[in-house]
C-alpha positions in Angstrom: 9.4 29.3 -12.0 11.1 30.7 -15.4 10.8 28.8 -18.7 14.7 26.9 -18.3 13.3 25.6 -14.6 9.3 24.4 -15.6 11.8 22.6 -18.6 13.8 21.2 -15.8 10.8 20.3 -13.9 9.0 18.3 -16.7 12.1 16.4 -17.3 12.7 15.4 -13.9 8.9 15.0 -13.1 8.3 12.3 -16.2 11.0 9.2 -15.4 9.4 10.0 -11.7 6.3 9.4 -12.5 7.1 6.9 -14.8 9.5 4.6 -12.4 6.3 5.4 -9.7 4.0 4.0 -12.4 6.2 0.7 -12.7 6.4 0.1 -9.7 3.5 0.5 -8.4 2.2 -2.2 -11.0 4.6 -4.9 -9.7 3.4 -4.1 -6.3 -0.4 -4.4 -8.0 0.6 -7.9 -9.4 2.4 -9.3 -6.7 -0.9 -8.4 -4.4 -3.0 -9.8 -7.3 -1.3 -13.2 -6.9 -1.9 -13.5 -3.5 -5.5 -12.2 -3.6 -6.1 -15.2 -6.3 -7.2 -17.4 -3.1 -10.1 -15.0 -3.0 -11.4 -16.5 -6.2 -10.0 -19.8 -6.1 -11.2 -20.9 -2.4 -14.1 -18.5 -1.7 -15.6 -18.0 -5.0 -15.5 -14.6 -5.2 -15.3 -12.4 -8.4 -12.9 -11.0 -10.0 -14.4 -7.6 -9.3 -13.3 -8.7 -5.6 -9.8 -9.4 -6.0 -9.7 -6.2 -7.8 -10.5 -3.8 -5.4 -8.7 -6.2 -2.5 -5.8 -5.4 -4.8 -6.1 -1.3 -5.0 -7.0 -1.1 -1.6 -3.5 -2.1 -1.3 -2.0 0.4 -3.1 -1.8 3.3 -0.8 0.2 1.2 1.8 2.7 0.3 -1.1 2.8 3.9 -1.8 5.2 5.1 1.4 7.8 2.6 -0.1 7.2 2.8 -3.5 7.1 7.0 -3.6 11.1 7.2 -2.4 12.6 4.6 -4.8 10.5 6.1 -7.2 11.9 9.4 -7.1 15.6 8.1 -6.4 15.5 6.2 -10.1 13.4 8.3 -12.1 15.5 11.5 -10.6 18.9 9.4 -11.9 17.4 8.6 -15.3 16.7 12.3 -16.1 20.1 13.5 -14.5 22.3 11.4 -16.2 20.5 12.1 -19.9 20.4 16.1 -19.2 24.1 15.6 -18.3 25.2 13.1 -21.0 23.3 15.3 -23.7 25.1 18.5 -22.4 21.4 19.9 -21.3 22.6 20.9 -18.2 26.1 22.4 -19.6 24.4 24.6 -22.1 21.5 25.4 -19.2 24.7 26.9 -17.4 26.6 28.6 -19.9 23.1 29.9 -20.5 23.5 32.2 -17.3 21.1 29.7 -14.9 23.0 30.0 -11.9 23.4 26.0 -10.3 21.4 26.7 -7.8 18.4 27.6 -10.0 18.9 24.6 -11.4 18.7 22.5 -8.7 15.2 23.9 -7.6 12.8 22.4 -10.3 14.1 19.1 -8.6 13.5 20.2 -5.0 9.8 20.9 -5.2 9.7 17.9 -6.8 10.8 16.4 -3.8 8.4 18.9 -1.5 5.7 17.9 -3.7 6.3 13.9 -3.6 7.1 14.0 0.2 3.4 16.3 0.7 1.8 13.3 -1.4 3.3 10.3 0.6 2.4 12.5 3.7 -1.4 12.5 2.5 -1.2 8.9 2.0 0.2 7.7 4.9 -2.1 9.5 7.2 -5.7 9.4 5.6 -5.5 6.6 2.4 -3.3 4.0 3.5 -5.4 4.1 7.0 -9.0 4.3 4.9 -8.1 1.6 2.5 -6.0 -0.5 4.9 -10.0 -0.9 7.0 -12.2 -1.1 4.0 -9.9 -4.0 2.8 -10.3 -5.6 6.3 -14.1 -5.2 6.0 -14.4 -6.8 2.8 -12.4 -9.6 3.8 -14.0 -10.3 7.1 -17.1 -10.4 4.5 -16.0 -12.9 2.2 -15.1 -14.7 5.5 -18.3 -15.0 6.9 -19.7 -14.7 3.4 -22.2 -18.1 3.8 -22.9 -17.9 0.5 -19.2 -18.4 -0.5 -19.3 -21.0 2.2 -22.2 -23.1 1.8 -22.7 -23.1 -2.8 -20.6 -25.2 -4.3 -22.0 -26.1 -7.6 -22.7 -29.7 -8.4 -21.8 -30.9 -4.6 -23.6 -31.0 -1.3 -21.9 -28.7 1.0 -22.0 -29.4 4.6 -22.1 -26.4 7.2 -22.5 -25.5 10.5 -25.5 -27.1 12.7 -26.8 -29.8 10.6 -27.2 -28.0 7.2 -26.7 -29.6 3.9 -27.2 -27.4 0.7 -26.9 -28.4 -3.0 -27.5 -26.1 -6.0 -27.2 -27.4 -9.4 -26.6 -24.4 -11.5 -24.9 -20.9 -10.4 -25.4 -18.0 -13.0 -22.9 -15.0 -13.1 -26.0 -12.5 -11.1 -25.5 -14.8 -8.5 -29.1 -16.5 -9.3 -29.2 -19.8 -7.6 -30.9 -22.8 -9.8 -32.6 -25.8 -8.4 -31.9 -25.5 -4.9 -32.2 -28.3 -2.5 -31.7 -27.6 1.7 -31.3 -30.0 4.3 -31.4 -29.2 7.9 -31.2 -32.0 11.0 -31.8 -30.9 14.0 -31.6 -33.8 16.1 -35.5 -34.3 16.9 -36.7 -33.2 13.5 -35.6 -32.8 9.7 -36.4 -30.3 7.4 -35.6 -30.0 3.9 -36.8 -27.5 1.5 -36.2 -27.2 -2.6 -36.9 -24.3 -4.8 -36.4 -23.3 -8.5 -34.9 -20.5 -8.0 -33.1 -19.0 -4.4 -30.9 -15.6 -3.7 -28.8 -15.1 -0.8 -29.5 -11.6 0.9 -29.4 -9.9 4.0 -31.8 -8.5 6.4 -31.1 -5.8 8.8 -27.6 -7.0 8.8 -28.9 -11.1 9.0 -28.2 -13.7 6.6 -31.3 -14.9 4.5 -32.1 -17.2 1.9 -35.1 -16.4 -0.3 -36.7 -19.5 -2.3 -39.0 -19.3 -5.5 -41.9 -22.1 -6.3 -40.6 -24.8 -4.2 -41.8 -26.8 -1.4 -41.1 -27.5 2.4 -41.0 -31.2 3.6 -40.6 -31.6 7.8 -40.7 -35.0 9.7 -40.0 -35.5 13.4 -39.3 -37.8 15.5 -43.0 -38.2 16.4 -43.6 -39.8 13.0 -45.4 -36.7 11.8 -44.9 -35.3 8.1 -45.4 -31.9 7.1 -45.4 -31.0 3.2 -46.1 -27.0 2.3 -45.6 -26.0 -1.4 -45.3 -22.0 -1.8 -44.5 -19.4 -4.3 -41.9 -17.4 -2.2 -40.4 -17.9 1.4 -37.4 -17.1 3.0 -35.0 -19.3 5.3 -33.6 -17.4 7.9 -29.9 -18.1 8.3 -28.4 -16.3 11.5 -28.3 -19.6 13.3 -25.9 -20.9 11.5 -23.2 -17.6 10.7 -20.8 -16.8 13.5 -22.3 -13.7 14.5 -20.2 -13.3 17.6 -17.4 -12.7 15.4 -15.7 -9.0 14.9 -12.9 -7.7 12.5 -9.4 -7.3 14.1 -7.8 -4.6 13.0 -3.8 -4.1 12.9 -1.9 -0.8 13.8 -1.6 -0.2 9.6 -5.0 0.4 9.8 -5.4 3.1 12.5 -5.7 6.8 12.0 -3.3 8.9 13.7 -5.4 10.1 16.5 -6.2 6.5 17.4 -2.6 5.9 17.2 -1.7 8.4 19.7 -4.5 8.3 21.5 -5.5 4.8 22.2 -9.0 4.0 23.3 -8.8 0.6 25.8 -10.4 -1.7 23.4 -7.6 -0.9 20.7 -4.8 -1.7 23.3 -6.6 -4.9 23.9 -7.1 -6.3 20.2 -4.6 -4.0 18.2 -1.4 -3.5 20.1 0.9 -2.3 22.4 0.8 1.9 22.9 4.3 1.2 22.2 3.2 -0.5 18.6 0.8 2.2 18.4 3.3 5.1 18.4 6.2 3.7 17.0 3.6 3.5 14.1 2.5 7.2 14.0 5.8 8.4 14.2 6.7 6.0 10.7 3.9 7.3 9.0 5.1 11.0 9.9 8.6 10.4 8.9 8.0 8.6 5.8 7.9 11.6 3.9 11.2 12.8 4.9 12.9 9.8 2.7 11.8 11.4 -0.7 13.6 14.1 0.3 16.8 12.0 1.0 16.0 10.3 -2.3 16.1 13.4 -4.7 18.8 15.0 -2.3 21.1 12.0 -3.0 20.3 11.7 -7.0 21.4 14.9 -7.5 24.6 14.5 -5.5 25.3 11.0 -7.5 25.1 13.0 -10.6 25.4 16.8 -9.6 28.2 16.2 -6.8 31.3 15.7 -8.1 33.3 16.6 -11.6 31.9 16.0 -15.0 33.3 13.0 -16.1 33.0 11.7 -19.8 33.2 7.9 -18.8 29.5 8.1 -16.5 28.7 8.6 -13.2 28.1 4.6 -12.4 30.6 4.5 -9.7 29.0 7.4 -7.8 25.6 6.0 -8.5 26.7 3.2 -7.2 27.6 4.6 -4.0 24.4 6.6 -3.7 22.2 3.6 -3.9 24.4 2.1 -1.4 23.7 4.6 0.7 19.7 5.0 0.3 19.5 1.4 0.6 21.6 1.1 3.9 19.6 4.5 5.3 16.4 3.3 4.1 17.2 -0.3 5.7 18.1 0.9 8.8 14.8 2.8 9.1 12.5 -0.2 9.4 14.8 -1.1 12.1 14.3 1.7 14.0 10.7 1.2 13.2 10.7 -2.0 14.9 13.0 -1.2 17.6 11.0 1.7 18.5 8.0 -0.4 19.6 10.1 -1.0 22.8 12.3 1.4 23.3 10.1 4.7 22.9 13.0 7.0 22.9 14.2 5.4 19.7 11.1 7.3 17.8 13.1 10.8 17.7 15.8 8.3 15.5 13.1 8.2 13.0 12.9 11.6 12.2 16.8 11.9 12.9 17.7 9.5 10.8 16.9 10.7 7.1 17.4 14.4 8.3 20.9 13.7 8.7 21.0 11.8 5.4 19.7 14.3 3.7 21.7 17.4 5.5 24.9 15.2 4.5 23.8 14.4 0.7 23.2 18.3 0.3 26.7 19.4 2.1 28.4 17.0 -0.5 26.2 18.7 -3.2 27.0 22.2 -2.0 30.8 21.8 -1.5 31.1 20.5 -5.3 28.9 23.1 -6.2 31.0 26.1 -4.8 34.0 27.6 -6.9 37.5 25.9 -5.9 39.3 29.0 -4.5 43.3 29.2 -5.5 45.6 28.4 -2.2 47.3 31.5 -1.5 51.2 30.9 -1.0 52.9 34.3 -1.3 56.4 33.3 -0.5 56.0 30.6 -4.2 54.5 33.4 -6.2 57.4 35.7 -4.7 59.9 32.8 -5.9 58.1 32.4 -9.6 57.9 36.4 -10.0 62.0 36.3 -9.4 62.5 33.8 -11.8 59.9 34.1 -13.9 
């Protein structure tokens, strides 16, 4: 790459980047509202909702990447071309296809990147993000502490707690189990919940145990540590579900029975693969039809909003069109090849435009007129 095209490149690369950047934090904000229900109705910290949030992000990416790199690509066009960059980058001697380049592995390089996310991150974060929320799900500490209140759960238990500290240190804890033929209570200074090879526990500090059953006996037993055991009273049975989004490619190809039975269709499954493959392709239509917006016509002194105008027309109806395919290609298996199709075509007809502007105008030969002019000239 020569000195004029890494210039070209940096200019190009930085609104990219930058429009990325944007919005990729309105796509961060929007899932931080909805994650707020994490803190609000399960109690969670914030530390939660902020890695629920980010494991978001790859998934936003395989939109966000294209429209990215359709804007950021126009903003840099339009000021090399209003500024006369690109002029005196010609009259330099840069041929126009040299020119072009810098933006094209751009493209290569923004279409390798959403490739990488859709096929490892958005799958990885897509099933750590289920984990953790089937965990604040079955989370009984979220469930059962409430401070100030007695909480009512599953099977006859009743737990109050007056004080929660930020460590997650439980103060003054008082337990109440019924259990039809007997009732147990148990208060502690202190209690933590924890787990145990995988099973719910409750560990108590200098309290004391109180039992009485219907027999009319009463037990008392004060103790310095003890733990409650828990597992009869968290839905154990229960499993995470996972969603296509959250498949690897393999899987989605390759469907193992228990995924056809909880996650979809093998229809679902590859119409799904073959979005994640083809995603890539549309930030190549999206640098491909910046630079014909801005690149494919004549200079004009007045802007380029017009064909700008028509180019983001045109993304938006291609791109629009592609999530129906998606969709429609859960059914109809044959409509997969359309994915790939689909912004090829775009693309192949955004760079003909681009190509034709770009070749010299040749003079229509008419001999018998310049015969005529030369007799009268």
């Amino acid at each position: 790459m020569t000195l004029i095209q890494g210039y070209l490149f940096r200019q190009i690369a930085r609104p990219v980047v930058g429009a990325c950047a944007a919005l990729t934090g309105i796509g961060i904000l929007s899932q931080s509202l909805d994650q707020l229900q994490v803190i609000v109705e399960r109690g969670q910290s914030i530390w939660v909702m902020i890695r629920l949030t980010l494991l978001a992000v790859p998934q936003l990416l395989a939109v966000i990447v294209p429209i990215g790199m359709f804007v950021g690509a126009l903003i840099a066009l339009t000021r090399l071309q209003r500024e006369q960059e690109l002029t005196a980058i010609f009259a330099s001697g840069v041929t126009r296809w040299s020119a072009i380049r810098p933006a094209l592995h751009l493209a290569v390089i923004a279409a390798l990147a959403t490739l990488l996310t859709t096929t490892v991150l958005q799958p990885w974060g897509q099933r750590q993000a289920r984990a953790e929320a089937f965990a604040i799900r079955t989370d009984l500490a979220a469930v059962l502490i409430e401070e100030g209140r007695f909480v009512q759960g599953p099977n006859g238990l009743t737990v109050y707690v007056q004080q929660i500290e930020q460590n997650g240190l439980l103060k003054n804890l008082f337990v109440y189990v019924d259990e039809g033929d007997k009732i147990t209570t148990w208060d502690a200074a202190e209690a933590r919940f924890g787990r145990v090879d995988g099973l719910p526990i409750l560990s108590l500090v200098n309290g004391s145990r109180q039992s009485y059953s219907s027999r009319g006996v009463l037990e008392y037993l004060s103790f310095g540590r003890t733990v409650i055991d828990l597992s009869p009273y968290a839905n154990l049975a229960d499993q995470i579900h996972y969603k296509p989004a959250d498949l690897y490619l393999p899987q989605l190809f390759n469907p193992s029975p228990r995924d056809l039975e909880s996650v979809g269709s093998a229809g679902e499954l590859r119409a799904e693969a073959h979005s994640r493959l083809s995603a890539p392709l549309y930030a190549l239509l999206a640098m491909a039809m910046a630079l014909t917006a801005i690149m494919g016509g004549q200079f004009s002194r007045t802007g380029y909003g017009v064909r700008i105008a028509k180019a983001a027309a045109a993304f938006l109806i291609v791109r629009v069109a592609g999530y129906g395919i998606v969709s429609a290609s859960a059914w109809n298996g044959w409509l997969n090849g359309l994915q790939y199709l689909l912004p090829i075509v775009a693309t192949a007809i955004a760079l003909r435009l681009l190509f034709r502007a770009l070749k010299p105008r040749r003079a229509r030969a008419w001999p018998a007129l310049d015969r005529f002019k030369a007799r009268f000239a």
